[in-house]
Each structure stands twice: as C-alpha cells, then as structure tokens.
N, CA, C and O atoms as a Tripos MOL2 file, in Angstrom:
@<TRIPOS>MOLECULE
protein
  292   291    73     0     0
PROTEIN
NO_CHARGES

@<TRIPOS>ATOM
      1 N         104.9500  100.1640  104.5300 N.3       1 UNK1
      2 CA        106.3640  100.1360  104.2200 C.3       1 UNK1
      3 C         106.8650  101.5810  104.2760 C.2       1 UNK1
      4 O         107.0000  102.1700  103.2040 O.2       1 UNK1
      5 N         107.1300  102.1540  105.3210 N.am      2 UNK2
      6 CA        107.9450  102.9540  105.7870 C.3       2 UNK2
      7 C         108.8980  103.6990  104.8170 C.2       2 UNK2
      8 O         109.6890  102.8360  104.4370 O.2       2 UNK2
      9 N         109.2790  105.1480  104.0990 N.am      3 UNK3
     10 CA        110.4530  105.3820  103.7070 C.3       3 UNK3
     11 C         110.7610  105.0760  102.4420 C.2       3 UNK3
     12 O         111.7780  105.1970  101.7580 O.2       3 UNK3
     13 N         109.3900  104.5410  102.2150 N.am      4 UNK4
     14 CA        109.6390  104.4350  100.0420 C.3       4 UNK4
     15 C         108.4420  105.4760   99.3160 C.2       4 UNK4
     16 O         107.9620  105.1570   98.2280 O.2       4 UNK4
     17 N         108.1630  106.3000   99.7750 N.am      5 UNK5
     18 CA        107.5020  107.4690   99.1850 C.3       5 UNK5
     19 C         106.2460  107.2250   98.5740 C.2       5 UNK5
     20 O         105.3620  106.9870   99.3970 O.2       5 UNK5
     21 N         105.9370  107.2110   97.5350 N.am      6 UNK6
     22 CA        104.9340  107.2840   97.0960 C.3       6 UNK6
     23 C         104.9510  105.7650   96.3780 C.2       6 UNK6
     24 O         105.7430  105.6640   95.4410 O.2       6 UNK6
     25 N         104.1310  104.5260   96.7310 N.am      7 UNK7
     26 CA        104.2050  103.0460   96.7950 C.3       7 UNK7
     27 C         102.9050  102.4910   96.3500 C.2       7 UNK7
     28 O         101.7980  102.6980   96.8450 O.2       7 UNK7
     29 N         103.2940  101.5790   95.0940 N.am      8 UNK8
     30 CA        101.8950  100.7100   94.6250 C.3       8 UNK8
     31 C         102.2510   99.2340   95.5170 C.2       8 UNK8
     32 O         103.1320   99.1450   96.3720 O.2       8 UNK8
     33 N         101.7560   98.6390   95.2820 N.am      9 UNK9
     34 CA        101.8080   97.4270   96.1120 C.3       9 UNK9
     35 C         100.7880   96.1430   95.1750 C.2       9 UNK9
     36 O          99.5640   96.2330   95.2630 O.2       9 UNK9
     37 N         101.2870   95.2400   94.4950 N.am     10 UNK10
     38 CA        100.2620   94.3300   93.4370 C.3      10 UNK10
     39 C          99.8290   93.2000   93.5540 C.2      10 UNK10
     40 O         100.6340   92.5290   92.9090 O.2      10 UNK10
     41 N          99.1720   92.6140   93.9050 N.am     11 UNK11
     42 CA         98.2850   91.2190   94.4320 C.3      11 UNK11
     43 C          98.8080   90.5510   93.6960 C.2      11 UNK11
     44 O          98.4990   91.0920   92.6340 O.2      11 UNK11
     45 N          99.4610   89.6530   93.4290 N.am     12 UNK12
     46 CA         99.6780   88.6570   92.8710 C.3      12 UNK12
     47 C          98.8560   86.4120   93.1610 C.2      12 UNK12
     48 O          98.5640   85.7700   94.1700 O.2      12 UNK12
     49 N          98.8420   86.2420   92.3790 N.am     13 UNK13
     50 CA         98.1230   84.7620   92.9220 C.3      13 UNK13
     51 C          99.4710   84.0610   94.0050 C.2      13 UNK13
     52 O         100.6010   84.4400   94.3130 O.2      13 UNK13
     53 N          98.9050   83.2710   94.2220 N.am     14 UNK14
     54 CA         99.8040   82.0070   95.3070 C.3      14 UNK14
     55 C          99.8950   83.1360   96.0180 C.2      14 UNK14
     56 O          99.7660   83.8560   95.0280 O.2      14 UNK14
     57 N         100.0190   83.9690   96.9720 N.am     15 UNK15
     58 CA        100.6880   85.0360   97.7390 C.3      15 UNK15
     59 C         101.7490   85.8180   97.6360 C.2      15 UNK15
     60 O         102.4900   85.9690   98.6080 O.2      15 UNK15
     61 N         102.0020   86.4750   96.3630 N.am     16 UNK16
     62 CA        102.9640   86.9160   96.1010 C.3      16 UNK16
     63 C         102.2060   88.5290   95.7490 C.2      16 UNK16
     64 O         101.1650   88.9810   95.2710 O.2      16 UNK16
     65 N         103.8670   89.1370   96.5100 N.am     17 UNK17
     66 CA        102.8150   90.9450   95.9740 C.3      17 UNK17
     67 C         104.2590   91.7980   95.3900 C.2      17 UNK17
     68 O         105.2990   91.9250   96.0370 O.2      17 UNK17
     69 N         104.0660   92.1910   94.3600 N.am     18 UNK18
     70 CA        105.1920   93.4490   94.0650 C.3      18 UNK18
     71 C         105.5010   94.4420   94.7360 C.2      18 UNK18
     72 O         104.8950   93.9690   95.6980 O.2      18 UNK18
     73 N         105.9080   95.4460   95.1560 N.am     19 UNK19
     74 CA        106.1320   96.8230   95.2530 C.3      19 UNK19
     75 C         106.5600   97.3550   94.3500 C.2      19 UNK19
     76 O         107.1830   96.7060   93.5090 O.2      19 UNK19
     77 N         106.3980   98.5070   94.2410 N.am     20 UNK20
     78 CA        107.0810   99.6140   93.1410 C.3      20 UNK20
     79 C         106.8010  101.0740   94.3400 C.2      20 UNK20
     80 O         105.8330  101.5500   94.9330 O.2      20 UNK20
     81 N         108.4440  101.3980   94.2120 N.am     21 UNK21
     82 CA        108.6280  102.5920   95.5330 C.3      21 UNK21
     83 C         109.3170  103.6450   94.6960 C.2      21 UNK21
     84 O         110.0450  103.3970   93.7350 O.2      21 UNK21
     85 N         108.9910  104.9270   95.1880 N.am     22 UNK22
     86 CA        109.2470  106.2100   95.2670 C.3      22 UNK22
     87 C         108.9970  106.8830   93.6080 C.2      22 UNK22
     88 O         109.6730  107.6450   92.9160 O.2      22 UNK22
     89 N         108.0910  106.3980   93.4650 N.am     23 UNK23
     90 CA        107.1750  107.2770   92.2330 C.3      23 UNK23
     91 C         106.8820  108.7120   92.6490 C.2      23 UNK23
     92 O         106.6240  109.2670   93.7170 O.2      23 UNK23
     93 N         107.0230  109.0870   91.3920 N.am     24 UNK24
     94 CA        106.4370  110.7650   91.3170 C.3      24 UNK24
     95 C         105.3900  110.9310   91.4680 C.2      24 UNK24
     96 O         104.9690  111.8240   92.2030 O.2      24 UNK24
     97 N         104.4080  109.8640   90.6120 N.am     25 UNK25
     98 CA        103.1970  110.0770   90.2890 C.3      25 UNK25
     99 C         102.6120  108.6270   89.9600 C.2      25 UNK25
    100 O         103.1120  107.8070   89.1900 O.2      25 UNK25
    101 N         101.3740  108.4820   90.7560 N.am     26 UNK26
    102 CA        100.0950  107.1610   90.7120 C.3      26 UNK26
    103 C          99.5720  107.0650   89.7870 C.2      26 UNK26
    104 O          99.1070  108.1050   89.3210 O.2      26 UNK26
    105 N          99.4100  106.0550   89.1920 N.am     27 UNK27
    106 CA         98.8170  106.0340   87.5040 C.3      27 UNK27
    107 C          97.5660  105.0840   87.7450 C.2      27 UNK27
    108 O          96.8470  104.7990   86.7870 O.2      27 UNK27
    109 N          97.2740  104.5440   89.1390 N.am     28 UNK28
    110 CA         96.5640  104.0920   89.3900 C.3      28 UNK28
    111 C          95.6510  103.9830   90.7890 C.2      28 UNK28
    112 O          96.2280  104.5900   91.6910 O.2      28 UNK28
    113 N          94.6240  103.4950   91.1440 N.am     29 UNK29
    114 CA         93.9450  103.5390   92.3000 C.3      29 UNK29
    115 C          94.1490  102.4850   93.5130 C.2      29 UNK29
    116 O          94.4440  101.3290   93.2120 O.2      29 UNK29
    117 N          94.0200  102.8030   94.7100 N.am     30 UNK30
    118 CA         93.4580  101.3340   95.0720 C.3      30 UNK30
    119 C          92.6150  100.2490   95.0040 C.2      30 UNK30
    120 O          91.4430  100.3090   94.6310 O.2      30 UNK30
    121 N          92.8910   99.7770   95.1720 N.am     31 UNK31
    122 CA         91.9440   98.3670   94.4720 C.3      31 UNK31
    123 C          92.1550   98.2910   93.0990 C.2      31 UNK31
    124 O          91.7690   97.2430   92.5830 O.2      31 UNK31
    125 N          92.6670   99.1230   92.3660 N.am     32 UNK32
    126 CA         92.1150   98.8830   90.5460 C.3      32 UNK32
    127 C          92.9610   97.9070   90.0060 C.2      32 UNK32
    128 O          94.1800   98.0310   90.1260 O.2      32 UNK32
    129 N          92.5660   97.1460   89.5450 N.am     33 UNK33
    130 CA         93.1120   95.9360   88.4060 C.3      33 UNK33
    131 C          93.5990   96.5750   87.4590 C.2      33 UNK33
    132 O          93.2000   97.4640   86.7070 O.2      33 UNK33
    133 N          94.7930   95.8310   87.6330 N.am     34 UNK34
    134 CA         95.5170   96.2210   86.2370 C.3      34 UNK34
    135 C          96.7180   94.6780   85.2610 C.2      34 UNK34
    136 O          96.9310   93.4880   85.4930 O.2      34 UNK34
    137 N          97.0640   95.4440   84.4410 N.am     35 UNK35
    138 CA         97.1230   94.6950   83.2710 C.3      35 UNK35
    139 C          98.4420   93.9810   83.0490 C.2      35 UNK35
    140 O          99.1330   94.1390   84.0550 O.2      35 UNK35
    141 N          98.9610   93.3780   82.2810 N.am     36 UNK36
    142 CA        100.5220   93.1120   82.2640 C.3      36 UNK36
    143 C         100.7770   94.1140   81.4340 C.2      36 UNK36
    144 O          99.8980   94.3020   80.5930 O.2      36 UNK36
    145 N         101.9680   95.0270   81.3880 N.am     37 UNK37
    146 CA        102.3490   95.8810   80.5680 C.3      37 UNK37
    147 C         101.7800   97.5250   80.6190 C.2      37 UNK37
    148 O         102.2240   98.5460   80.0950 O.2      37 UNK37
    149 N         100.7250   97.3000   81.4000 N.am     38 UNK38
    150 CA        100.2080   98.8490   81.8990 C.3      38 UNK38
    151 C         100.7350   99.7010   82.6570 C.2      38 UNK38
    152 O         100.8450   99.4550   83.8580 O.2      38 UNK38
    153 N         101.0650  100.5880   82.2540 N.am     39 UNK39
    154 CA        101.8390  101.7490   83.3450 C.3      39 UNK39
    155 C         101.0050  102.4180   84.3450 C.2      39 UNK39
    156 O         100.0150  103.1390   84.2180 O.2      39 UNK39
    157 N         101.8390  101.8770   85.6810 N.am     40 UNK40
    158 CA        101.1480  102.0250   86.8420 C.3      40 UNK40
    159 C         101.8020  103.3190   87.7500 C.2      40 UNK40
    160 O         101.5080  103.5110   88.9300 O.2      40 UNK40
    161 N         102.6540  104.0820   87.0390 N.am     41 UNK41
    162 CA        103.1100  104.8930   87.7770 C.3      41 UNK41
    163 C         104.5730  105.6930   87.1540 C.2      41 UNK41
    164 O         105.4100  105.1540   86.4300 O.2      41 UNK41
    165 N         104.5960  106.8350   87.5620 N.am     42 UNK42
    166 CA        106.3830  107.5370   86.9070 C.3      42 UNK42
    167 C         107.0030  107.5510   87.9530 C.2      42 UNK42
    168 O         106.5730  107.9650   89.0290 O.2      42 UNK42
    169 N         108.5170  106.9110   87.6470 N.am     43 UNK43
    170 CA        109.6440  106.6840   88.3700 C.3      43 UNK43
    171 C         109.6100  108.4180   88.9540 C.2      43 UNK43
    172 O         109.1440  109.4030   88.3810 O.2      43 UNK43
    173 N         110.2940  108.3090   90.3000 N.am     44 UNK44
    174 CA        110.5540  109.9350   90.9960 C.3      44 UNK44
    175 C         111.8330  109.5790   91.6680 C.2      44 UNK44
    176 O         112.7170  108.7590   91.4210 O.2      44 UNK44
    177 N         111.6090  110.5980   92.7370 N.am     45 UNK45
    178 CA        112.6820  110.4470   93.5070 C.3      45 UNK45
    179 C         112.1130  111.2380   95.2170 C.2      45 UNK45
    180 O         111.9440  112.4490   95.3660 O.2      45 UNK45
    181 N         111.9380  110.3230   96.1680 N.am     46 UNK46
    182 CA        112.0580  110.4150   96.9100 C.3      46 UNK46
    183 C         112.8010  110.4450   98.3730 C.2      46 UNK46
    184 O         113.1810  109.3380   98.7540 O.2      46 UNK46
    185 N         113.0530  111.5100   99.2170 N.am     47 UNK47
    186 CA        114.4320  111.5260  100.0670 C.3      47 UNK47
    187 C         115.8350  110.8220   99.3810 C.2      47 UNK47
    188 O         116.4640  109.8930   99.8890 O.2      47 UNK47
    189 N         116.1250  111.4400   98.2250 N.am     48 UNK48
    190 CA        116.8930  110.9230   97.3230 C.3      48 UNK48
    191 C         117.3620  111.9450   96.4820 C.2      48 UNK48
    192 O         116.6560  112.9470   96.3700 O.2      48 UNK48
    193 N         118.5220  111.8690   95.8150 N.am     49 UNK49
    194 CA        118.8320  113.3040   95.2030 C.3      49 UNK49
    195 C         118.7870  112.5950   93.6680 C.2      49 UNK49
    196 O         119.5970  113.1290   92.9100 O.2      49 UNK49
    197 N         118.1910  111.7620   93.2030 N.am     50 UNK50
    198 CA        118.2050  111.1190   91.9360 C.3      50 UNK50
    199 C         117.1280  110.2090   91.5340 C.2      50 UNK50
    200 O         117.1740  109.2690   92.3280 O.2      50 UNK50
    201 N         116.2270  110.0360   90.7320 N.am     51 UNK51
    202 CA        114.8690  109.2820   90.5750 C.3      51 UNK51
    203 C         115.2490  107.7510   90.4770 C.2      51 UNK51
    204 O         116.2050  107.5340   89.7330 O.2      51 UNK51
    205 N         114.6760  106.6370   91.0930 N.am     52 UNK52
    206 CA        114.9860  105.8380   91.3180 C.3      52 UNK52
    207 C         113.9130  105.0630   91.5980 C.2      52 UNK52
    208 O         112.9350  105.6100   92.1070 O.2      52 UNK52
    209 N         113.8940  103.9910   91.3880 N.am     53 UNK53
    210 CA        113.0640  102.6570   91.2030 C.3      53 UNK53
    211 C         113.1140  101.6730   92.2400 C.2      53 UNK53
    212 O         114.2310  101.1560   92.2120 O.2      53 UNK53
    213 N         112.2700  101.0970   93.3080 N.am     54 UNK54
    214 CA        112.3850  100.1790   94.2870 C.3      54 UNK54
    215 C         111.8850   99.2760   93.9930 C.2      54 UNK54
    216 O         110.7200   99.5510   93.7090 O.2      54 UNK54
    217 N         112.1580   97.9210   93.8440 N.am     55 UNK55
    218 CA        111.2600   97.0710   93.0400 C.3      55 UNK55
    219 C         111.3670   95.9290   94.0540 C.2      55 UNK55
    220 O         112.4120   95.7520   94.6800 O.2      55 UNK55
    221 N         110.2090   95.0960   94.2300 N.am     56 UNK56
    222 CA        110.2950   94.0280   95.2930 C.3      56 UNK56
    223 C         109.2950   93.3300   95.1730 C.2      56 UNK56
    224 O         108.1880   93.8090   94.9270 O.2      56 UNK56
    225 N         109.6150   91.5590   95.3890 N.am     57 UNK57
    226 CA        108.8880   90.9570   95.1700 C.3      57 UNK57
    227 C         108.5080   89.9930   96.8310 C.2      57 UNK57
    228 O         109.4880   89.6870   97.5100 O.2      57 UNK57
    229 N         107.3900   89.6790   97.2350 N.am     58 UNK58
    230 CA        107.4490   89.4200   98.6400 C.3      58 UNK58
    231 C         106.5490   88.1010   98.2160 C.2      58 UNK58
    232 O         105.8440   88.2190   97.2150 O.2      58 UNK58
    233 N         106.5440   86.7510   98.9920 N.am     59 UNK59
    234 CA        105.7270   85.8170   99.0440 C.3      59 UNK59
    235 C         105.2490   85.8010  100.6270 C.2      59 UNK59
    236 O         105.9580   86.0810  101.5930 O.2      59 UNK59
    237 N         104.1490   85.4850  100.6370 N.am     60 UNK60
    238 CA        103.8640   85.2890  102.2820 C.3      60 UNK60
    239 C         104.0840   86.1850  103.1600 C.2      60 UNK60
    240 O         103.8470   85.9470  104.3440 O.2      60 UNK60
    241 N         104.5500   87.3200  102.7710 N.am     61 UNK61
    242 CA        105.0490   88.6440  103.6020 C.3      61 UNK61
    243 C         106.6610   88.7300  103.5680 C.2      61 UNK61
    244 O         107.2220   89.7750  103.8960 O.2      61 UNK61
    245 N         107.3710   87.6070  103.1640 N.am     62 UNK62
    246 CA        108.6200   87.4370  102.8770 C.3      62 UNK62
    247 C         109.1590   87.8790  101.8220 C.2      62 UNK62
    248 O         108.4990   87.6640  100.8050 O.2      62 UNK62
    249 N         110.3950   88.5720  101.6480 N.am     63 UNK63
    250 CA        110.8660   88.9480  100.2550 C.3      63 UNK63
    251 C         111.6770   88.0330  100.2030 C.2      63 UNK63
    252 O         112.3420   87.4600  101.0660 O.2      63 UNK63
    253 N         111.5150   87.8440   98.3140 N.am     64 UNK64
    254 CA        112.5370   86.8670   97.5460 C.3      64 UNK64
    255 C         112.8260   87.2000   96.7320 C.2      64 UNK64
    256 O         112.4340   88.2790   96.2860 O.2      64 UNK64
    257 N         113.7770   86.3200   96.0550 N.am     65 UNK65
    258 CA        115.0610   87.0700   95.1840 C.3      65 UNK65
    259 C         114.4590   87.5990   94.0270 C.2      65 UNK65
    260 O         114.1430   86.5670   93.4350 O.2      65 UNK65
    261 N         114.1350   88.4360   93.3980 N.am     66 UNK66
    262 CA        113.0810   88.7450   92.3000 C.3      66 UNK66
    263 C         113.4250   88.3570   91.0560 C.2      66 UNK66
    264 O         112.5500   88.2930   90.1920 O.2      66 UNK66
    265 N         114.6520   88.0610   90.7890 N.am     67 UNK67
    266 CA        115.5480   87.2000   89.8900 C.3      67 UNK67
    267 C         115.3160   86.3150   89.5650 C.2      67 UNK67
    268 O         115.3760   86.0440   88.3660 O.2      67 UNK67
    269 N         114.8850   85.3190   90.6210 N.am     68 UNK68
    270 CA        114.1210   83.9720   90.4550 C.3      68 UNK68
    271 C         112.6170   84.0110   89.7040 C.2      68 UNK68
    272 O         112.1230   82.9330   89.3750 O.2      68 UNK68
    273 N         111.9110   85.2300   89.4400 N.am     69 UNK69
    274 CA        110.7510   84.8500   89.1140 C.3      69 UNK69
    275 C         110.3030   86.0050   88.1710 C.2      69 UNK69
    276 O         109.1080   86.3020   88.1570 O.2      69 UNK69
    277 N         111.4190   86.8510   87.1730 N.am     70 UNK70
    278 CA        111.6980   87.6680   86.5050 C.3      70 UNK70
    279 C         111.9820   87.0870   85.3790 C.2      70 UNK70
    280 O         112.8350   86.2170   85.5510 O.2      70 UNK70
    281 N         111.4580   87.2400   83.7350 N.am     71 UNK71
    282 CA        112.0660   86.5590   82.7230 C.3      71 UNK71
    283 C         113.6760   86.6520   82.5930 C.2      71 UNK71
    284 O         114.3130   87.6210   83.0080 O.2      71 UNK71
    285 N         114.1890   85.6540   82.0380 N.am     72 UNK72
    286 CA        115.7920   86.2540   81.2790 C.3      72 UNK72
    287 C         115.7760   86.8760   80.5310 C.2      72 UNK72
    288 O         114.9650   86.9290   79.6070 O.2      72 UNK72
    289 N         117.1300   87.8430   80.8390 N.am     73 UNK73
    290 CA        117.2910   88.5570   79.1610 C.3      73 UNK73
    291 C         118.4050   87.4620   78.8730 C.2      73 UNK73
    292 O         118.9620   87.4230   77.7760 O.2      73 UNK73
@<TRIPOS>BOND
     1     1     2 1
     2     2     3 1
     3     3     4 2
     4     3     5 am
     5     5     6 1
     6     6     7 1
     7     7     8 2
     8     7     9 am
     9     9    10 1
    10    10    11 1
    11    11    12 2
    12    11    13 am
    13    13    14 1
    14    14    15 1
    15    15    16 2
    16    15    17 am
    17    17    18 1
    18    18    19 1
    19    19    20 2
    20    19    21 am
    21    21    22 1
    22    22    23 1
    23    23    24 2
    24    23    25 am
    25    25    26 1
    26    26    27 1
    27    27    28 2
    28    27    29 am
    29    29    30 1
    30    30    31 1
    31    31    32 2
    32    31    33 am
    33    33    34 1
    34    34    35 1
    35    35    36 2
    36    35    37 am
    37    37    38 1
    38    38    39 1
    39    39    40 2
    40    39    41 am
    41    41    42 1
    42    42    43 1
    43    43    44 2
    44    43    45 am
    45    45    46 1
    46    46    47 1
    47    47    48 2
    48    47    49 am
    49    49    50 1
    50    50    51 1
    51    51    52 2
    52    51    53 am
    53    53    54 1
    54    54    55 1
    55    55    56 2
    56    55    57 am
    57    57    58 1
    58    58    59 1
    59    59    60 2
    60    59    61 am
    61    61    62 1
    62    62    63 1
    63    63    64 2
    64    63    65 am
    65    65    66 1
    66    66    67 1
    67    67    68 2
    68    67    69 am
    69    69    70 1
    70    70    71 1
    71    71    72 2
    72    71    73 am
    73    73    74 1
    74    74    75 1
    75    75    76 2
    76    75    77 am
    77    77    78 1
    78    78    79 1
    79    79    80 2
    80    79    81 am
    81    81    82 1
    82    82    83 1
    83    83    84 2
    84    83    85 am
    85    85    86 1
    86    86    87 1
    87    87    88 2
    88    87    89 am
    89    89    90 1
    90    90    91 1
    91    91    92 2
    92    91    93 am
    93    93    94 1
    94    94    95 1
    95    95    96 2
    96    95    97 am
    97    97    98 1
    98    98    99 1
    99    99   100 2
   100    99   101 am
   101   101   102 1
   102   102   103 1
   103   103   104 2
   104   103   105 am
   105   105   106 1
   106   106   107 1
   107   107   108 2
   108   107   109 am
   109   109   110 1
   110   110   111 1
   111   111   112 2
   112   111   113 am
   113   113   114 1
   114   114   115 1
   115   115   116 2
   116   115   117 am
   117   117   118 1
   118   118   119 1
   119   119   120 2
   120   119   121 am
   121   121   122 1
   122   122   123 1
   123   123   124 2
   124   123   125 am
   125   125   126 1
   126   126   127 1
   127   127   128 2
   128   127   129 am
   129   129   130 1
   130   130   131 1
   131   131   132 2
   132   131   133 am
   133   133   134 1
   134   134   135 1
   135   135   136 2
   136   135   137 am
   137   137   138 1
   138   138   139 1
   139   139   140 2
   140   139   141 am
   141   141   142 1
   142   142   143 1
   143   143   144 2
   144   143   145 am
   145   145   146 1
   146   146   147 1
   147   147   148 2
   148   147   149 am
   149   149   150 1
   150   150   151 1
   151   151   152 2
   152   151   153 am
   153   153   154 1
   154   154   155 1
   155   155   156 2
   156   155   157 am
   157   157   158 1
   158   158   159 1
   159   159   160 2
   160   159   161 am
   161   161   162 1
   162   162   163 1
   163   163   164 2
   164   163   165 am
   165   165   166 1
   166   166   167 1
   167   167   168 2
   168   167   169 am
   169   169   170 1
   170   170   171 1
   171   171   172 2
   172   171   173 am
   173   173   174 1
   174   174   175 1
   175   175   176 2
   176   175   177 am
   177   177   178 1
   178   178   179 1
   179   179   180 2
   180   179   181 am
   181   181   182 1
   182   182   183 1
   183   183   184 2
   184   183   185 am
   185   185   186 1
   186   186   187 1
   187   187   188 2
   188   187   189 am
   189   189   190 1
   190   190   191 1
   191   191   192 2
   192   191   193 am
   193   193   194 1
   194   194   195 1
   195   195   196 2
   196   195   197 am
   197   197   198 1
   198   198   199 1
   199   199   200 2
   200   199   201 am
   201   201   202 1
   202   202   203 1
   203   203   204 2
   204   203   205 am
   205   205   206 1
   206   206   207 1
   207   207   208 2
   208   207   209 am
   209   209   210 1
   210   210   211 1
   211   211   212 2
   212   211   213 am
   213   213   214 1
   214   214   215 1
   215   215   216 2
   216   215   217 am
   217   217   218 1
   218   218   219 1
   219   219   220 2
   220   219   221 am
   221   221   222 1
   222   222   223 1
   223   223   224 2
   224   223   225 am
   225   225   226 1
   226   226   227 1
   227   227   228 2
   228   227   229 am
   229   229   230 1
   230   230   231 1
   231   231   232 2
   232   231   233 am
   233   233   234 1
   234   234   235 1
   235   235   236 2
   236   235   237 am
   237   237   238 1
   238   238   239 1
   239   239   240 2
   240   239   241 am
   241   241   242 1
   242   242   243 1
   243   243   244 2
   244   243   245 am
   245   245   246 1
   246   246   247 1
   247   247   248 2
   248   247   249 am
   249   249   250 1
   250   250   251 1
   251   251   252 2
   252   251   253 am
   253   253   254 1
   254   254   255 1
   255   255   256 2
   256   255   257 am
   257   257   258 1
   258   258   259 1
   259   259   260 2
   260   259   261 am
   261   261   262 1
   262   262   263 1
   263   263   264 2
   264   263   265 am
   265   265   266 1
   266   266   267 1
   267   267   268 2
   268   267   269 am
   269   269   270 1
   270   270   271 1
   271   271   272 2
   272   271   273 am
   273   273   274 1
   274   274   275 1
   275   275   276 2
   276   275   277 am
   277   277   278 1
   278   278   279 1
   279   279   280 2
   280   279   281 am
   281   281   282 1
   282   282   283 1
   283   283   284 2
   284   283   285 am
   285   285   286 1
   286   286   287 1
   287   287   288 2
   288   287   289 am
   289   289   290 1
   290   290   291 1
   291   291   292 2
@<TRIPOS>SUBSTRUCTURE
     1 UNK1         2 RESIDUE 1 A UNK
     2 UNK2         6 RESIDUE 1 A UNK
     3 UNK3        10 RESIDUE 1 A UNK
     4 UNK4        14 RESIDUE 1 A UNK
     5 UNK5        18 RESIDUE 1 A UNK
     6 UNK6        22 RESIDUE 1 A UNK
     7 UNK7        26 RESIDUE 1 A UNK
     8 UNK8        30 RESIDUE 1 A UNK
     9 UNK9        34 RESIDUE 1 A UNK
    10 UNK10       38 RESIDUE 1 A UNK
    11 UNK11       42 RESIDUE 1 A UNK
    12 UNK12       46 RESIDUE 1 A UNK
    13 UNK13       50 RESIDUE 1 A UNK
    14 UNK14       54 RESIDUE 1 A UNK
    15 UNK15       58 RESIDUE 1 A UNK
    16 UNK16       62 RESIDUE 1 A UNK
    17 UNK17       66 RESIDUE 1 A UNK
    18 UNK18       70 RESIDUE 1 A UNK
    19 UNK19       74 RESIDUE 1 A UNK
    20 UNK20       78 RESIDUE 1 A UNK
    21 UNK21       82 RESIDUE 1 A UNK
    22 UNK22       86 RESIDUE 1 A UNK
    23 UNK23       90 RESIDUE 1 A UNK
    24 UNK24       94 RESIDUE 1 A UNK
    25 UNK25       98 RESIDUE 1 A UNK
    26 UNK26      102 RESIDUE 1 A UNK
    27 UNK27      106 RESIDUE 1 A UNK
    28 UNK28      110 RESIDUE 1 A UNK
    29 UNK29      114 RESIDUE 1 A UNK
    30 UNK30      118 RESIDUE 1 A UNK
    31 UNK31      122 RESIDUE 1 A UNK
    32 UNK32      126 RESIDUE 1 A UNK
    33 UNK33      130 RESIDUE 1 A UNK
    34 UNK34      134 RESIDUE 1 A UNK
    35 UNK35      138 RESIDUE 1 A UNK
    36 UNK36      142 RESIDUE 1 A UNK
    37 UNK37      146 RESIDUE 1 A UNK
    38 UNK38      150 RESIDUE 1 A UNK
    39 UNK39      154 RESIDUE 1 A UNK
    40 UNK40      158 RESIDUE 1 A UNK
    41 UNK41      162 RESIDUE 1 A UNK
    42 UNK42      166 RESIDUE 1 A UNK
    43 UNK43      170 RESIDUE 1 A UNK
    44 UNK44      174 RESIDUE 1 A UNK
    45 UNK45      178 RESIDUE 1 A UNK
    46 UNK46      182 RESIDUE 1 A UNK
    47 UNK47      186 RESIDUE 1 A UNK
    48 UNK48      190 RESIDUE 1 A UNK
    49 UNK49      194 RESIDUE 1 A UNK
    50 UNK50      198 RESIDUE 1 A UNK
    51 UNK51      202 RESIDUE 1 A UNK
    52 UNK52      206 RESIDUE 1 A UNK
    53 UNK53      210 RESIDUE 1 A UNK
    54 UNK54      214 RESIDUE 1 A UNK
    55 UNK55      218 RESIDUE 1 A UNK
    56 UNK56      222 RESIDUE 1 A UNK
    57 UNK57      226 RESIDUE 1 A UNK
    58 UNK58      230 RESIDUE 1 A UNK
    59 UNK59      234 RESIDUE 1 A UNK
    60 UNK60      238 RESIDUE 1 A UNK
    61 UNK61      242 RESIDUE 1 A UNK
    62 UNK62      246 RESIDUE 1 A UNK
    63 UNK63      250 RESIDUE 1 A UNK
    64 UNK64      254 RESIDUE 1 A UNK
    65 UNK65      258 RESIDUE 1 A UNK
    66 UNK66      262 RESIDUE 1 A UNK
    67 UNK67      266 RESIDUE 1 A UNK
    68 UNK68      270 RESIDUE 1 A UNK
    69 UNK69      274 RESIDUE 1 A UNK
    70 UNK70      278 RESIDUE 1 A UNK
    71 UNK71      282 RESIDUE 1 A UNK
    72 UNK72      286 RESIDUE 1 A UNK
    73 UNK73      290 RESIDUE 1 A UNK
C-alpha cells in the first residue's frame, strides 16, 4: 500500500485485515500477535503537515465501510 508511510497491517479471522497508516513509530514486529487493546504503534505524520491516523478495514482484499464492524458509541 503505496503512500501511507510507516503501515501495520492485522490478520483478522473470516478474511478481514486492518491497516493503521502513517505512524511515527512500530510498536510491533512482523508476524507478532497481538492483543485487543495493545498499542501497536504512535500516530505520526507522514507527507503531511499534521499527524494523522489512516484506518482501514479490508475483507477479501476489498475495503468496507469500517462503521459497519466498529462498536457504537
């Protein structure tokens, strides 16, 4: 994924994978398992003049609405 800087990417079951784009800093490895609620990384800012958060949820290689599968507030 092209143009989102420094990028975790999270296995999810059924085929579903997160992204999290343009971190400062990796809080984690490849391959490493991680937890619900574990911090996997600090928000940055990449080709960007302000730190910022890319968040994405993909099934099958497809992105979907992440809304749909995000608790309510």
């Amino acid at each position: 994924m092209r143009g989102l800087g420094n990028l975790i990417l999270i296995s999810h079951s059924n085929g579903f994978i997160s992204a999290y784009a343009h971190n400062s800093k990796l809080l984690v490895k490849n391959g490493q398992k991680v937890s619900k609620g574990q911090k996997i990384a600090e928000v940055g800012q990449s080709d960007t003049s302000s730190p910022r958060l890319h968040f994405e949820i993909r099934r099958r290689g497809q992105p979907v609405n992440p809304l749909s599968y995000l608790p309510r507030r």
